[in-house]
N, C-alpha and C positions, 0 to 999 in steps of 0.2 A: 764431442759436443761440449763439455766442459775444458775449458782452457788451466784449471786449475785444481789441485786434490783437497773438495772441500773439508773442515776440522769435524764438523756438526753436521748431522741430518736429521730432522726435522719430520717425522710421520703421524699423521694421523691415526688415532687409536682410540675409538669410540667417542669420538666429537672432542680428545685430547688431542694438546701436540708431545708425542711420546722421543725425546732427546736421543739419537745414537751416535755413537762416533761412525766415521767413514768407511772403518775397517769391519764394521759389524755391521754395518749398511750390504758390505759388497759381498758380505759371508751367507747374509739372508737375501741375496738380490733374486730369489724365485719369489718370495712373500711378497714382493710390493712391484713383483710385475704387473702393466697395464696403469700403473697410476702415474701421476703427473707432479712432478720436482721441478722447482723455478730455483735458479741460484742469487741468493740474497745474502750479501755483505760475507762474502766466503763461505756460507753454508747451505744447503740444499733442502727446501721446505715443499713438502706436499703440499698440494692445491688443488681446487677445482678442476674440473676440466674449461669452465666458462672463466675462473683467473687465470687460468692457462694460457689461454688462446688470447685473453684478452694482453697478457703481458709480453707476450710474443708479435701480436700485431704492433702493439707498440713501440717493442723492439725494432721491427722492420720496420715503420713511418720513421722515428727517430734515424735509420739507419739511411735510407731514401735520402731524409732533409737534409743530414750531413753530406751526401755522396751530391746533393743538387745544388749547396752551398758552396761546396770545395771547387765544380766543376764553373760555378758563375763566379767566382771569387771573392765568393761574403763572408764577411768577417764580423766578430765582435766587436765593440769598441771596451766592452768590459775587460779585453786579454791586453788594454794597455793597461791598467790599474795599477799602482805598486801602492807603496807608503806614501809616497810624496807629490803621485799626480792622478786626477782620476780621469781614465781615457774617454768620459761623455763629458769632461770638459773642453774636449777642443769641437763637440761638435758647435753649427751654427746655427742659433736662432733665429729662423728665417721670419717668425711672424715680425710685420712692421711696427717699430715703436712711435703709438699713434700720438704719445705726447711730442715725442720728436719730430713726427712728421708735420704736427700742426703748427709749431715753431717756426719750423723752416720754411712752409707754406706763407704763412703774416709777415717773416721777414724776407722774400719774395715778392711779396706783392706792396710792400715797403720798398723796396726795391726799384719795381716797375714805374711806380706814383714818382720815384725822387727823378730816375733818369726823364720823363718829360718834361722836368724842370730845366736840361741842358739843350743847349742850341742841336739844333739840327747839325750841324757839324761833327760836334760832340759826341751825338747818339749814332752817328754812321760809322765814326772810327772805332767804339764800343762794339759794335755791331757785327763790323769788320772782325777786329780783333776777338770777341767772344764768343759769339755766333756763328761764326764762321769760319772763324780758326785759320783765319790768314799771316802769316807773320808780319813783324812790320818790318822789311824787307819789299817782300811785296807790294804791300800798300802804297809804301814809298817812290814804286816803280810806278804804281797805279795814276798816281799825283804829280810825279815828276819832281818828288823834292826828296831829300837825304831822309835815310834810316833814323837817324839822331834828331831829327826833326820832327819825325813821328815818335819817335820814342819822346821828347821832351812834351809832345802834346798830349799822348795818354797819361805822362805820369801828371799832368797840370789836370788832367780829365777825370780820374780817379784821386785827386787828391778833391777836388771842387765834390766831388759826387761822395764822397764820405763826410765832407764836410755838411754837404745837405740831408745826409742821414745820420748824422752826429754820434758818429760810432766810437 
């Protein structure tokens, strides 16, 4: 049971803890038959029978969650720690940063207000191209007219549409 030859032993002796070495422990081991040694920091201390049990059941849960952790492959993130990085910094902050999201929302909807300022034209090949995720390639098949075509119209289209949101 003991994986180690503890220095100290630790007995109880009229509500004292009376100090032996190991070797006087195992000279007297009929005297403290029946009682109960938990091993602590290399040395062997009498205890209750209710710290007993209690330090033993601990043992096995502790030993359980290791044995269910290693089998799901959970890990710490405190075992990246060193000097120079600490491993709960690469986790990620999933809660949403609601100053940035209300930002982006007004410029958004800044957004939507500028493009019905553009011809109907305009808002179709945006449409095309952003919403839809068509290349201009396509579109240009779509119309019947060259790539470069298209391409000179969205850049005149996004240059007009920054211009009316004066970015």
């Amino acid at each position: 049971m003991v994986e180690y030859t503890p220095r100290k032993v630790f007995v109880l002796d009229d509500g004292r803890y009376l100090e032996l070495s190991y070797t006087e422990f195992r000279q007297q081991k009929g005297t403290y038959y029946g009682r109960k040694f938990i091993p602590l920091h290399g040395m062997l201390m009498e205890v209750s029978a209710d710290a007993y049990k209690a330090f033993y059941k601990d043992k096995r849960r502790q030993k359980y969650l290791n044995e269910r952790s290693d089998d799901n492959g959970d890990f710490s993130y405190d075992m990246l720690t060193t000097d120079e990085f600490n491993g709960e910094d690469i986790l990620v902050d999933e809660v949403a940063d609601t100053a940035g999201q209300a930002e982006k929302n007004l410029l958004l909807d800044k957004l939507r207000q500028t493009i019905t300022l553009l011809s109907a034209d305009e808002q179709r090949l945006l449409h095309q191209l952003f919403k839809q995720r068509l290349s201009e390639r396509t579109i240009a098949d779509m119309y019947s007219v060259s790539q470069v075509a298209i391409h000179k119209q969205k850049t005149r289209t996004l240059a007009k549409l920054k211009k009316l949101l004066k970015i």
